[in-house]
N, C-alpha and C positions, 0 to 999 in steps of 0.2 A: 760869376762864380768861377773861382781856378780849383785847377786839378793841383793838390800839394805831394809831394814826392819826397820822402824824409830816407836818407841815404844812413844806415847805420851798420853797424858790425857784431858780431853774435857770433859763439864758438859752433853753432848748430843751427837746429830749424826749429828744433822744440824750444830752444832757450828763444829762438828768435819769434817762433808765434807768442810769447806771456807778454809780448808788444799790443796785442789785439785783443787784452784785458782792459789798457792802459788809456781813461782816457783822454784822448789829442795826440795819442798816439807816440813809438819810441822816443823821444827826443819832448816829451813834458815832463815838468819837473816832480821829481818826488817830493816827499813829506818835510825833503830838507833842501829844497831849493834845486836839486841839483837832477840833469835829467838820467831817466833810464837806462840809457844807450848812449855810448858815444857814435854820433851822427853828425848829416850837415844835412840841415832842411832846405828845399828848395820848391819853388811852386812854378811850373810845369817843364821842369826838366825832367821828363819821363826818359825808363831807362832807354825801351826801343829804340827810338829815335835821337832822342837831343840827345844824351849821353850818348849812347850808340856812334852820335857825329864824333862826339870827343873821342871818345876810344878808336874811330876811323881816322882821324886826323892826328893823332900820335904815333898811332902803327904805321901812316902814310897810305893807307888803303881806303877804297871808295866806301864809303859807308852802304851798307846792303844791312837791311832789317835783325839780318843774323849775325852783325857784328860783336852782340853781346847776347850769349845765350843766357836765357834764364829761367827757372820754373818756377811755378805756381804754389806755394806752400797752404797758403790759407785766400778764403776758406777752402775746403780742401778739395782737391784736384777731382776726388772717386765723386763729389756732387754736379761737377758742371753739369748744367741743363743741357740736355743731347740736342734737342730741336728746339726751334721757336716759340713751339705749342707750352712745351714745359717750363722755357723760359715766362711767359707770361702769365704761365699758372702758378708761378714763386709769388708768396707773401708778401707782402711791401718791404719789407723790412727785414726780410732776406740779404745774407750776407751777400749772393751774387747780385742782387738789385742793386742795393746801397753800398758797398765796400763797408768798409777798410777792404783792400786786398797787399795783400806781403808774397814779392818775389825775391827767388834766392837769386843770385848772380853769380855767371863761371867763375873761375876761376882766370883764367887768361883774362876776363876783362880788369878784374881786381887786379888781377900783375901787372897791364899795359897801364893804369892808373900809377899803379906803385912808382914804377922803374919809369917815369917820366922825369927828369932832370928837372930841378928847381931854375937852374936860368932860362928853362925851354917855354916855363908860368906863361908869359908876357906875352911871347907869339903866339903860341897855342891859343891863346884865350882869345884874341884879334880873331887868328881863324876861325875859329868855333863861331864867336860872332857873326861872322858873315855866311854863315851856313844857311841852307833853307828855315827849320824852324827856327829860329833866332832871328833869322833874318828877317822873319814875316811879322815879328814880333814890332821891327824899327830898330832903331839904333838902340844899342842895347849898354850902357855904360862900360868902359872896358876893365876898367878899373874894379867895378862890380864880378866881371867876368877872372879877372885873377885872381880874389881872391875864392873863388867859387873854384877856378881850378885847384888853385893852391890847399883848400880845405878838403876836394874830394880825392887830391893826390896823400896828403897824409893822414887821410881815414884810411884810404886803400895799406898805406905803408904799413897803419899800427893796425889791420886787418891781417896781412902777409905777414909779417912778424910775429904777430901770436896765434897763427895755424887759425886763424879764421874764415869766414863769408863774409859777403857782403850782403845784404838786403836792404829792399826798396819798399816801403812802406805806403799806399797809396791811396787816396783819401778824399772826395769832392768837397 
């Protein structure tokens, strides 16, 4: 089983949880083929980390956990289980058991995505590749990997251009 990670864009938080209505979540198609959100799904580029690499390897900085802040929209932040005890006393079927869970993403990360120069795709995405999680993964198509930069660079652009966020949509 992979963790799926669906990258989409939303003027807010509210407009962005009516995602965890939807189900398959932002990026399924509605009633006329066409999906929710504009996104780019991916399965386990989680933001922490793998993304977190890319946004470290653009800026030129070491990647540190906190290269892409983000919070917790849904389900919502005032329920986290305080201790273990409460953690296990949640319903099966608890939103913190089983997700979906939806993070909002900074700002600066969305920008460092943006303001990434189209010829810079092809090395960036080499790099990225050979990063820890990617790397652990095996060789990872590269070619696969450009266009995955190239779609998360201009979600970002048409994100910054029309005063939005980014959200990570997250899903076993």
């Amino acid at each position: 089983m992979g963790v799926l990670h669906d990258y989409f864009r939303a003027p807010d938080a509210a407009t962005a949880i009516r995602a965890m209505d939807v189900l398959g979540g932002p990026l399924a198609p509605d009633g006329n083929g066409r999906p929710g959100f504009d996104g780019v799904g991916t399965k386990g580029i989680d933001p922490d980390v793998v993304l977190g690499e890319l946004v470290a390897l653009i800026r030129d900085v070491p990647w540190t956990t906190d290269v892409i802040g983000d919070e917790l929209v849904w389900p919502s932040p005032d329920e986290v289980p305080r201790n273990a005890e409460e953690a296990r006393a949640l319903p099966p079927d608890a939103p913190w058991a089983t997700g979906p869970w939806l993070f909002e993403l900074d700002e600066p990360a969305r920008d460092t995505l943006a303001e990434l120069d189209d010829d810079r795709h092809s090395e960036i995405a080499v790099a990225w590749g050979q990063t820890g999680e990617l790397a652990d993964f095996g060789p990872v198509d590269p070619e696969y990997l450009v266009g995955l930069v190239t779609e998360l660079t201009g979600l970002a652009r048409r994100a910054r251009d029309n005063g939005e966020r980014l959200y990570c949509w997250t899903c076993l």
